[in-house]
C-alpha positions in Angstrom: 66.0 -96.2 -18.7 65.2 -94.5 -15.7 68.8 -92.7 -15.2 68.3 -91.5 -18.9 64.6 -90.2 -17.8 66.4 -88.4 -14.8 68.7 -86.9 -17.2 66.3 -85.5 -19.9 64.2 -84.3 -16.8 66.9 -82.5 -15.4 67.8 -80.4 -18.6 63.9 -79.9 -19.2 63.9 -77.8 -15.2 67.4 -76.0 -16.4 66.0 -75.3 -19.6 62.6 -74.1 -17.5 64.6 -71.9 -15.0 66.7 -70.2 -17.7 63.4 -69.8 -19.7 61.8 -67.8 -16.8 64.7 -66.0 -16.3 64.9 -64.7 -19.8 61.5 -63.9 -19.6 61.9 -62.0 -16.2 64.7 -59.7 -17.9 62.2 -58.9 -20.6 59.6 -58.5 -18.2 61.9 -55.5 -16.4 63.7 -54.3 -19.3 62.4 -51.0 -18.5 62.4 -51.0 -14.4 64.5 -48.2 -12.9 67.1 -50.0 -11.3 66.6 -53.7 -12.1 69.9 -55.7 -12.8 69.5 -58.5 -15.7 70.0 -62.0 -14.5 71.3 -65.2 -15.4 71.6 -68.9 -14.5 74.5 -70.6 -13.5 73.8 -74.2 -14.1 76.2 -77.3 -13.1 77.1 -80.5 -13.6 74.6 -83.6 -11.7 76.7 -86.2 -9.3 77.7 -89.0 -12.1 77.5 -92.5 -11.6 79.8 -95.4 -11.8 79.3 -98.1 -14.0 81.6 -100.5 -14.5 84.9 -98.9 -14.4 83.6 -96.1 -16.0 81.4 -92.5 -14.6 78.3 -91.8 -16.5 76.5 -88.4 -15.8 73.1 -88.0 -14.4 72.2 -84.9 -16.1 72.4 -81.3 -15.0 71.6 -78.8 -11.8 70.1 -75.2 -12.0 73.2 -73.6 -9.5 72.1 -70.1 -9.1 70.5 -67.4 -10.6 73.0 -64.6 -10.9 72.6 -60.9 -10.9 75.0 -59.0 -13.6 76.1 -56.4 -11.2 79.5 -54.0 -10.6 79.6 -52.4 -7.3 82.0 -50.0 -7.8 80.1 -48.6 -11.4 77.4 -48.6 -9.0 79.7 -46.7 -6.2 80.1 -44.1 -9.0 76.5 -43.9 -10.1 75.9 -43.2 -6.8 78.3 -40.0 -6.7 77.3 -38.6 -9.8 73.3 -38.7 -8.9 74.4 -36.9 -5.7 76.0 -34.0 -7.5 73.8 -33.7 -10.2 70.9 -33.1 -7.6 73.2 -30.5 -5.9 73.7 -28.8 -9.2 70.6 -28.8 -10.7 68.6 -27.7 -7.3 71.5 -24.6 -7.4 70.5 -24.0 -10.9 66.7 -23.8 -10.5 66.9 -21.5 -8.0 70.0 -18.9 -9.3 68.5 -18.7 -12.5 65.1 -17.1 -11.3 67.1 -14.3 -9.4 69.7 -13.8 -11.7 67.0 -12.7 -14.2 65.2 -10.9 -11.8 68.4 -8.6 -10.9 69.4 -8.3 -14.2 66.4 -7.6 -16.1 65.5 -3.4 -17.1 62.0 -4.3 -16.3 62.7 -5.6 -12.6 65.9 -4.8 -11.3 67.1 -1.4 -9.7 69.6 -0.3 -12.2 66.8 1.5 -14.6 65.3 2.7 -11.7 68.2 3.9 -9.9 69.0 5.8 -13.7 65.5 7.2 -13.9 65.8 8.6 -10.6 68.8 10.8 -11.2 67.6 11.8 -14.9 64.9 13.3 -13.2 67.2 15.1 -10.5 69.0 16.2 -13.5 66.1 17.8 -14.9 64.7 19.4 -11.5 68.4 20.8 -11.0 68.3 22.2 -14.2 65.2 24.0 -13.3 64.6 23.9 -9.5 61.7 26.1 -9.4 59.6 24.4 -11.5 56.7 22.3 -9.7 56.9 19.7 -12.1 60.2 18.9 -12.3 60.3 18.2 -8.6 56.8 16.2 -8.2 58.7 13.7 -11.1 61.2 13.5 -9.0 59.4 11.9 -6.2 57.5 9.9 -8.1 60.9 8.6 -9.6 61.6 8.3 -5.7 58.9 6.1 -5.3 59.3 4.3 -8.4 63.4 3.2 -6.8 61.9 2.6 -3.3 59.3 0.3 -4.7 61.7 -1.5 -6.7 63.7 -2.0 -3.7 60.7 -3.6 -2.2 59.6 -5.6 -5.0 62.7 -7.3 -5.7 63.5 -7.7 -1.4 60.3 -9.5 -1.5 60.8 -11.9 -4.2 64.2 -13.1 -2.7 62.4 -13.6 1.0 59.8 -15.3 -0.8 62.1 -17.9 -2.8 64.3 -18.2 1.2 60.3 -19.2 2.1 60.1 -21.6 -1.0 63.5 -23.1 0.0 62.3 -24.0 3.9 58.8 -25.4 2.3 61.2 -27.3 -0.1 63.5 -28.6 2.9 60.2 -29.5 4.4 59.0 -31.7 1.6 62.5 -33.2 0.8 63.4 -34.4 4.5 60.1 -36.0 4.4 61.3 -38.0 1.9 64.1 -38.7 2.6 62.3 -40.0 5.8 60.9 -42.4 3.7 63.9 -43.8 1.9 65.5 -44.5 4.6 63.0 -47.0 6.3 62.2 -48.5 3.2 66.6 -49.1 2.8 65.8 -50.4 6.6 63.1 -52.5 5.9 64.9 -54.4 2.9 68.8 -54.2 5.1 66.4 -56.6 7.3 64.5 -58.9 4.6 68.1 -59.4 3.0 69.9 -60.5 5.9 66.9 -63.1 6.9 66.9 -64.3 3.1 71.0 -64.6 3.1 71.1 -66.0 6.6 68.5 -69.2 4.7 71.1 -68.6 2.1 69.0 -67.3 -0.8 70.3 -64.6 -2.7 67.5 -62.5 -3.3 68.2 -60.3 -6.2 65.0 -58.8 -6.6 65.6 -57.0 -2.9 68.9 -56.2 -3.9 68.5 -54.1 -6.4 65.4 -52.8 -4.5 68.4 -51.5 -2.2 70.6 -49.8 -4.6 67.6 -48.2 -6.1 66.3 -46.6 -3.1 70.1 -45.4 -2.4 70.0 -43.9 -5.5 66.9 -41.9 -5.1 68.5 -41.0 -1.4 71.4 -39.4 -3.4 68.9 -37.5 -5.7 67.5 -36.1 -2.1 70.7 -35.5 -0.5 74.7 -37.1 -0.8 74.9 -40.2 1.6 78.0 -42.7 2.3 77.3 -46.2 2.3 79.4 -49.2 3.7 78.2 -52.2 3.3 79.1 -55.6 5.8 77.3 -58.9 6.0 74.9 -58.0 3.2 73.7 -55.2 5.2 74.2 -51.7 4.6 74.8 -48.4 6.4 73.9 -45.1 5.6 75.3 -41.9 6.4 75.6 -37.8 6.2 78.0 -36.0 5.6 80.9 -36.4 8.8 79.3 -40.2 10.2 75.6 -39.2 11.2 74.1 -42.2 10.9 70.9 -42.5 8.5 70.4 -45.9 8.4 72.3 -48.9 10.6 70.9 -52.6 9.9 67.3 -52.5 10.4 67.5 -48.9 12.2 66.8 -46.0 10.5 67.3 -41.7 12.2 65.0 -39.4 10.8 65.9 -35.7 9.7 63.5 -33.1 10.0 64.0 -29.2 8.7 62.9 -26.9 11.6 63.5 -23.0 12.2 67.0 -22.2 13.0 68.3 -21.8 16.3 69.0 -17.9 15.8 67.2 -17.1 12.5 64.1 -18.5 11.9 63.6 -17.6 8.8 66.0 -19.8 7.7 65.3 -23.9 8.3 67.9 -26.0 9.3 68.5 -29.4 9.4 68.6 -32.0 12.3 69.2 -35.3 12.9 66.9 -37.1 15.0 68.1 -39.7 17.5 66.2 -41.8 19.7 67.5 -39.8 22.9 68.6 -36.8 21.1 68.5 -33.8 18.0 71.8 -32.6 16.5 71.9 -30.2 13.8 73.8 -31.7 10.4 73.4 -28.2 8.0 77.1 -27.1 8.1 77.9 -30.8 7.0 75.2 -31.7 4.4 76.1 -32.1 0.5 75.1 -33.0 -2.4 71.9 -33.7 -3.7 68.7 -31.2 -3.9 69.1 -30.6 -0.3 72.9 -29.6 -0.5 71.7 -27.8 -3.5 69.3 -25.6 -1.6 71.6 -25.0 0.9 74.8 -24.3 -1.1 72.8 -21.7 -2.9 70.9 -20.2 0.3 74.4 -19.4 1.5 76.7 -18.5 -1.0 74.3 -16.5 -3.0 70.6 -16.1 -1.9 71.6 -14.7 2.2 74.9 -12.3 0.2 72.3 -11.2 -2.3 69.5 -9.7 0.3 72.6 -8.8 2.2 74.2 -6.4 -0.8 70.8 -5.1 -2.1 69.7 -4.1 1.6 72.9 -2.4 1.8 72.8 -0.6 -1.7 69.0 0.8 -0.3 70.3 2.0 2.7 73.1 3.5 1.2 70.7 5.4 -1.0 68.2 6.5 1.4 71.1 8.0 4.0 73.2 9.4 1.7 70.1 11.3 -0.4 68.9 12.1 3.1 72.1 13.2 4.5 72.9 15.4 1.5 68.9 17.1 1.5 69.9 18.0 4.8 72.6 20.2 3.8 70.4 22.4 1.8 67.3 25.0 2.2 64.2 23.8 -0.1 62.2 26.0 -1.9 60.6 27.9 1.7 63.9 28.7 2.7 63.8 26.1 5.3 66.7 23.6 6.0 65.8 20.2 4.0 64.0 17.1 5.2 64.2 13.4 4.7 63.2 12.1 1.1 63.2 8.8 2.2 63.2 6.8 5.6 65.1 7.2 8.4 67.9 4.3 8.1 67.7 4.3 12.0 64.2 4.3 12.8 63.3 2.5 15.7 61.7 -0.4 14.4 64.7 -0.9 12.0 67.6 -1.2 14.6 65.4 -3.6 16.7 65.1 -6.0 13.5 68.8 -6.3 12.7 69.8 -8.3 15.5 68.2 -12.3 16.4 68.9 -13.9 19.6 70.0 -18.0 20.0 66.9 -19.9 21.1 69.1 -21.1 23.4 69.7 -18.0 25.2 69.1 -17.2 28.7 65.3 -16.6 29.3 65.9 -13.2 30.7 68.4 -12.2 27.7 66.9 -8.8 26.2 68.3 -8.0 22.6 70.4 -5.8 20.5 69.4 -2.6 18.9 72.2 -2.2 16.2 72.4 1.7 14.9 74.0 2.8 11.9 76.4 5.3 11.9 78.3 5.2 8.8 76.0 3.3 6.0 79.0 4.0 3.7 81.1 1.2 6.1 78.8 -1.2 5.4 79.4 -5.0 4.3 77.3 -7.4 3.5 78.3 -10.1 5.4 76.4 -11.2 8.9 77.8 -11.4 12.2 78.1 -13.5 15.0 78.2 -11.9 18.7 79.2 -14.4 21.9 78.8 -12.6 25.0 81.7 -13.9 27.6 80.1 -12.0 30.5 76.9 -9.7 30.9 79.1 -6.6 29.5 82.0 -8.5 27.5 81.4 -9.8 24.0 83.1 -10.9 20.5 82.0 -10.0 16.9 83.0 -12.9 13.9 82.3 -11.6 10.7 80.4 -14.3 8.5 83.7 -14.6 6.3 85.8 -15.5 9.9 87.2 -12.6 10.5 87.5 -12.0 13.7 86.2 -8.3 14.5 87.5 -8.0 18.1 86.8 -7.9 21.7 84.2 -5.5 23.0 82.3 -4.1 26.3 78.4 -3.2 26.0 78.9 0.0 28.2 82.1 1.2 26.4 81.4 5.0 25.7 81.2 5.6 22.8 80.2 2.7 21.8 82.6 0.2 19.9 81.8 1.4 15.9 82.3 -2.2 14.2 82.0 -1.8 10.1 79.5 1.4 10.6 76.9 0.2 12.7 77.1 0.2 16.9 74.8 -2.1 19.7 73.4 -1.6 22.7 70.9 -3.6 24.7 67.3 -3.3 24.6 65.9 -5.0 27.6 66.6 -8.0 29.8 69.8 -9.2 31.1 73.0 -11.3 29.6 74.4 -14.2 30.9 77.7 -15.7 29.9 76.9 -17.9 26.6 74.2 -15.9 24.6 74.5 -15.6 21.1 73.0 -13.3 18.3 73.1 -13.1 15.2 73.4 -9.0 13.4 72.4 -8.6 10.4 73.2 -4.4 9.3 71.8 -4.6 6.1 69.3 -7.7 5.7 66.2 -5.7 6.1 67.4 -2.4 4.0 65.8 -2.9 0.6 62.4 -3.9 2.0 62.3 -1.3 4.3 63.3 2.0 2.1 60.3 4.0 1.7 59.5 7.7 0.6 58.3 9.8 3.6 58.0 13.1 1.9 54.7 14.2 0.0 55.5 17.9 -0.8 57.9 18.2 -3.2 58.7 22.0 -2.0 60.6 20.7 0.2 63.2 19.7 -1.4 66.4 21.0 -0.7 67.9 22.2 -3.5 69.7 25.5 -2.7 72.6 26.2 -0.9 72.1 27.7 2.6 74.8 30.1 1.9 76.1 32.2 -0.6 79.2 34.6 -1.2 79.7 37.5 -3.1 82.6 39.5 -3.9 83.0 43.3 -2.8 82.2 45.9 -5.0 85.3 47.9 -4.4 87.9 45.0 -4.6 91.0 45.4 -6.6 92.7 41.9 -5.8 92.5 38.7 -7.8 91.0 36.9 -5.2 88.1 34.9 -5.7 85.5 32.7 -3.3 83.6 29.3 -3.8 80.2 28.4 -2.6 80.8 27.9 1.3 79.4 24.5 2.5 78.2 23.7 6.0 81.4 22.3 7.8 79.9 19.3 9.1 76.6 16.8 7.9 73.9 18.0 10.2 71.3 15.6 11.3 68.8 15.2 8.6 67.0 12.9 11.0 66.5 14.9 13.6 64.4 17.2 12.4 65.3 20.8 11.0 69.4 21.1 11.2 70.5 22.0 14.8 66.9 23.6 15.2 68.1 26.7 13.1 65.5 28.8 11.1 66.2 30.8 8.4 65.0 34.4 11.3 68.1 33.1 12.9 70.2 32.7 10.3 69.2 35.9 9.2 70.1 37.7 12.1 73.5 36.2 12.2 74.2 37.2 8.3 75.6 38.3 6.4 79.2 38.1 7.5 82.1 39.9 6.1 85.7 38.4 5.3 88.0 41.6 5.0 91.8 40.8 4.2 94.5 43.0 5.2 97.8 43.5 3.5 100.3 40.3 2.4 103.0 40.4 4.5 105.8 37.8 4.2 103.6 35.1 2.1 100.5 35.5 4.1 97.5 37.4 4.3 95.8 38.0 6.7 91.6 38.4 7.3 89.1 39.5 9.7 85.5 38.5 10.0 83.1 40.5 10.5 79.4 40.6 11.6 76.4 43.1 10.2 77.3 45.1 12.7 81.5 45.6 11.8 82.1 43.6 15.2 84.9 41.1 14.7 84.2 37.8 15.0 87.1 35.9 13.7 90.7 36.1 12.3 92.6 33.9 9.8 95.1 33.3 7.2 96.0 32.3 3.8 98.8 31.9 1.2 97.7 34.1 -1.3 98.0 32.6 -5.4 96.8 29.1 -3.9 93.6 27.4 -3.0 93.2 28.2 0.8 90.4 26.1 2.6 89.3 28.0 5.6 86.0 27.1 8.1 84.2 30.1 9.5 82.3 30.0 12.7 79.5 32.4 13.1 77.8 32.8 16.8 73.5 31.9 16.6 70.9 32.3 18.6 68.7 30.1 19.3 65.2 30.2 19.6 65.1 29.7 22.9 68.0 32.3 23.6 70.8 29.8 23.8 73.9 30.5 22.0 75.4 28.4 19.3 77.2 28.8 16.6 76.9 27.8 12.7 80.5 26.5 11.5 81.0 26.7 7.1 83.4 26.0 4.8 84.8 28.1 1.8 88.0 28.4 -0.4 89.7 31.5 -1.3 92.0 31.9 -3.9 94.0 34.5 -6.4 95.3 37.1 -4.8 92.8 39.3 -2.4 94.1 43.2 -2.3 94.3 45.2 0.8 90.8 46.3 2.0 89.2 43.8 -0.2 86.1 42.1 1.2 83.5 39.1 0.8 80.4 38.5 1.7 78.6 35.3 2.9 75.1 35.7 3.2 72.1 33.6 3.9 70.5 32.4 0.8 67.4 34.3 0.7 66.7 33.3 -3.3 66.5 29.5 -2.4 63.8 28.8 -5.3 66.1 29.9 -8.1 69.1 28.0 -6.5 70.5 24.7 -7.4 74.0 24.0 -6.2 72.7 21.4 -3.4 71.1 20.2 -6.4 74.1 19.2 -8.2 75.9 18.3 -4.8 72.7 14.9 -5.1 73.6 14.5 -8.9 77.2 13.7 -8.1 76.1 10.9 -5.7 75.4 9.1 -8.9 79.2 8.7 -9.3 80.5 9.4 -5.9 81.9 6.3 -3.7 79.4 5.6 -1.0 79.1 2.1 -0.8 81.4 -0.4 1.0 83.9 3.0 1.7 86.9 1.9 4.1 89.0 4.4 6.6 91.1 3.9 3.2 89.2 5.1 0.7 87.8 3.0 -1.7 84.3 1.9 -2.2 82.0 2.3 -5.4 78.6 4.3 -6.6 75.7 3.4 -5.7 75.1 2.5 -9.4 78.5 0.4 -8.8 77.7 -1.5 -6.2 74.4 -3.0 -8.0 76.1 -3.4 -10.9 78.7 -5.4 -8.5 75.5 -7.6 -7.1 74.5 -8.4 -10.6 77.7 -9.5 -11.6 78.4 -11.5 -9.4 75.4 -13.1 -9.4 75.2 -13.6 -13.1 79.0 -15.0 -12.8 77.5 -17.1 -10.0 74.6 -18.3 -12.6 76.9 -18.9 -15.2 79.6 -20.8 -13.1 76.0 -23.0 -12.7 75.3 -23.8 -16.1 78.8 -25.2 -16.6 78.6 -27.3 -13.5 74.9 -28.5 -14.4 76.0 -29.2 -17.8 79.3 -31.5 -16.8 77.3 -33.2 -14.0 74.7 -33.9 -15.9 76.8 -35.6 -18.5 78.9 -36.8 -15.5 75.6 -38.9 -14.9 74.7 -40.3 -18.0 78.0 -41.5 -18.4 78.1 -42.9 -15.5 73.9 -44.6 -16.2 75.7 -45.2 -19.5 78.6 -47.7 -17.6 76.6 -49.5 -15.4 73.8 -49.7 -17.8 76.4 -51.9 -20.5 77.2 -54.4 -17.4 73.5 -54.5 -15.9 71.1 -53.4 -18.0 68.6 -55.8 -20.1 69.7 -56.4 -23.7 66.3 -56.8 -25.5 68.2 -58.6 -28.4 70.6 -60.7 -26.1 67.3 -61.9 -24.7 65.4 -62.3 -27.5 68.4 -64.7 -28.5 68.8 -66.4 -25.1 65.0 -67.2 -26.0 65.1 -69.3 -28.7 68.1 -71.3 -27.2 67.0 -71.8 -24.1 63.6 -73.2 -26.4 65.7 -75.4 -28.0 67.3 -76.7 -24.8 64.4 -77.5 -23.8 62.8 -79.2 -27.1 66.6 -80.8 -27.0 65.9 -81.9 -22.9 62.5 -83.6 -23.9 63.7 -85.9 -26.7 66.0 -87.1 -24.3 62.7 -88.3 -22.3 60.8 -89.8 -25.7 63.7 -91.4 -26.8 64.2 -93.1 -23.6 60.3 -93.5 -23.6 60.7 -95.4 -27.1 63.3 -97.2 -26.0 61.5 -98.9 -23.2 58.5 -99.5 -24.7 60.5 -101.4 -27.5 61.9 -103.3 -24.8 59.1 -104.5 -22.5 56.9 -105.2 -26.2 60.0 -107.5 -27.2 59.7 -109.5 -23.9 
């Protein structure tokens, strides 16, 4: 009787365990992470009676967790991208609109700003027409600003971001350290301790959301690391990671690994995840972005500048600067960073622009190999060369040149140039009268009264860009000029092919001689002596084209432009800007409008945003697949359960009429003695 009673007692604690085991699955149908569980029960140790082996009942074995590592392993994966590409979506989208949009980005602006040198070319005396035009001025300098501090605003939100997410990250790991340690005490007592299990492979899960670890597992224990070995987690050990200014630019955070004895920084070899996210985006679009809009500003405010220079505004005066000077000095001392880890003594670079129409909008990197001996790499790789600080003139490397401000380099230091960076946030309008806007050619030509020829003269243009920045061109006022006008081209006879001229000063003297072919376009540049306010001589150099067929004894005159108010051919020289190549221009040729080149950043961001959308899309479906796999091996089947239930109900009902029977059976037996 009492074997029988062991037996029914047996399948009443089976029936028990598998009873709380169901129960436990219902319990957590709905807890991130949890793997359903069943029993393994076996056979009890039978006993021999007779010549025959009679069972003693059954054993609860184990309690099993339904679990695939390897539709884990992929689970795993696909949470890592999908946190990369979701993180890169959140932020491109924000900036795509904002560079797109009529109502924030430049293009609109940068339109409204020539319709309204259209309309003060068409009539460049009137008062109006020019104050709109600085306003419009304004209006494209602001918008420069505006949309320059949005995108250093979302580079702050990104470091305040890395700050948050390293923190937790922080966390994950020592919790994955904490239960690496509880599992291998419970398997060394050999338990198998589910519960902590899939603790573990939830908390490695919500690591991959943060950022894309490996993990190798040995003796129950596993190991966690970045991207090229830097360990996270080993055993119970777990690194930190901490985001911290960068080493050279500290507006940017970086990431570093902290070990117990040392720091090493792990951003060039961190992906996946949001953290991978933020910095695949900081890097291939946010940094190129502020890089290509600073340019297109700069581009704008120098060439504007530069071409107002060539003019006389509306006193007869030679034009001034619409907006700021490109080269101010607080500009070239912002465009280079040093390395932290420079010598102490290490001055900086002040990096000049010289041709803004050379441009890129990459960064570069410049490794000083002696205190006068340096190397420029271009963010792309390219090498740019080998250079020496006190070269004269100074190495010209993609339109901008450096020199040291300050201090003293050692063999070793580092900085970091960036040309453009800083261009759209620091355009500005610096002119408040609107008079002064040089419309009107300095010079004009006429043809003589008495000529019989065919020939014919253009507008003549100053030979070479003077210095808008430096105040009134070469220090020439329009007395001077004056004085040295008007000048008098008179052509001799053609003889052979050519003709040749004289020139001629106010007073008859000759002052020049030339050539041309007559029946073609002949370019010719005229030098004219000037005096200089302070009595120094000089001279004014200009540029005209003659064509047709001059006659003996016919003449031209160029003359300074005394009727500057009524005159707009410098005008029209600033409306073709709209369509001339200025930006990214090469010793080839090449380059785009100004207009081009935003339409270019656009682009390219919007391809960039679309490119995002796809990749968001099939990683997030990527991921519920993948939830979807492991979820049809380890996740709780209510119904399953619900049936597992009433079975394991009956077992047991079945388990305790084993113990009545045998009850019965022995009371019928002692009550028969």
């Amino acid at each position: 009787m009492a074997s029988l009673i062991n037996i029914g007692m047996s399948g009443l604690n089976a029936s028990q365990g598998a009873l709380a085991t169901v129960g436990n699955n219902i319990a957590n149908a709905n807890t991130s992470g949890y793997s359903r569980q069943q029993i393994v029960q076996g056979t009890a140790a039978s006993q021999q009676v007779g010549g025959v082996f009679i069972g003693t009942g059954t054993t609860l074995a184990d309690v099993r967790r339904v679990y695939n590592a390897y539709l884990d392993a992929q689970l795993q994966t696909t949470t890592s991208l999908n946190g990369d590409a979701q993180a890169y979506l959140d932020q491109i989208g924000s900036v795509d609109k904002l560079l797109s949009d009529s109502s924030t980005g430049v293009s609109a602006a940068l339109s409204s700003f020539f319709t309204a040198l259209q309309t003060s070319a068409a009539a460049p005396g009137n008062t109006s027409s020019r104050q709109l035009l600085l306003t419009s001025a304004q209006t494209l300098s602001n918008r420069f600003n505006s949309i320059s501090s949005q995108l250093n605003q979302q580079n702050e939100g990104i470091n305040s971001q890395l700050d948050t997410l390293t923190s937790l990250v922080n966390q994950h790991t020592a919790t994955l350290a904490s239960l690496n340690k509880q599992i291998a005490q419970a398997t060394t007592a050999g338990n198998t301790p589910n519960d902590l299990l899939d603790a573990r492979n939830e908390t490695v899960r919500s690591l991959n959301e943060l950022v894309g670890v490996t993990v190798q597992e040995h003796d129950n224990v596993y190991d966690v690391t970045l991207g090229t070995g830097q360990s996270l987690v080993q055993g119970s050990t777990s690194n930190t990671i901490s985001a911290v200014p960068g080493k050279v630019d500290k507006s940017q955070f970086t990431i570093q690994i902290n070990y117990p004895q040392s720091t090493s920084d792990v951003t060039s070899v961190i992906s996946g995840g949001k953290i991978g996210g933020l910095l695949r985006y900081r890097e291939d679009v946010l940094a190129p972005a502020m890089n290509d809009l600073g340019r297109t500003a700069m581009v704008v405010a120098d060439a504007i500048n530069t071409q107002l220079g060539q003019g006389l505004d509306a006193n007869g005066e030679f034009g001034s600067s619409l907006f700021n000077n490109i080269n101010s000095a607080q500009a070239i001392s912002q465009r280079s960073l040093a390395s932290s880890s420079n010598n102490v003594n290490s001055g900086n670079l002040d990096v000049s622009i010289t041709d803004s129409g050379a441009l890129t909008t990459y960064d570069y990197q410049v490794t000083f190999s002696s205190d006068n001996d340096y190397t420029v790499k271009r963010s792309d790789g390219t090498s740019m060369g080998s250079f020496k600080l006190d070269q004269k003139p100074a190495a010209v490397i993609d339109g901008f040149t450096m020199t040291l401000n300050g201090g003293d380099l050692s063999k070793g230091d580092t900085f970091k140039v960036s040309p453009t960076r800083n261009g759209a946030s620091a355009i500005g309008v610096q002119m408040t009268d609107s008079s002064q806007l040089a419309f009107a050619a300095p010079l004009v030509a006429s043809v003589g009264s008495s000529n019989t020829g065919t020939g014919a003269v253009s507008t003549p243009s100053l030979s070479a860009a003077l210095d808008i920045y430096g105040g009134a061109a070469l220090g020439l006022k329009q007395s001077q000029i004056e004085s040295a006008m008007p000048v008098r081209i008179a052509f001799d006879e053609a003889v052979n092919g050519t003709q040749g001229y004289r020139v001629l000063n106010e007073k008859g003297d000759e002052i020049g001689t030339g050539t041309i072919v007559p029946g073609q376009g002949n370019k010719v540049t005229i030098n004219v002596p000037v005096t200089n306010a302070d009595g120094t001589k000089t001279q004014i150099a200009f540029d005209t084209t003659f064509s047709g067929s001059p006659g003996k004894g016919d003449s031209f005159d160029i003359k300074f432009n005394k009727d500057a108010k009524a005159d707009n051919t410098n005008a029209n020289l600033l409306l073709d800007l709209q369509t001339k190549a200025t930006v990214g221009v090469t010793a080839g040729g090449g380059g785009v409008s100004m207009t081009g080149a935003y339409t270019q950043l656009v682009s390219s961001v919007g391809g960039k945003a679309s490119q995002a959308k796809v990749d968001a899309t099939a990683n997030t479906a990527a991921l519920s697949y993948a939830k979807e796999v492991r979820n049809s091996v380890s996740q709780v089947n209510l119904d399953e359960e619900a049936s597992n239930l009433v079975k394991f109900q009956q077992y047991y009902t079945a388990s305790s009429q084993i113990i009545k029977a045998a009850q019965e059976t022995f009371t019928t037996l002692i009550n028969s003695l």
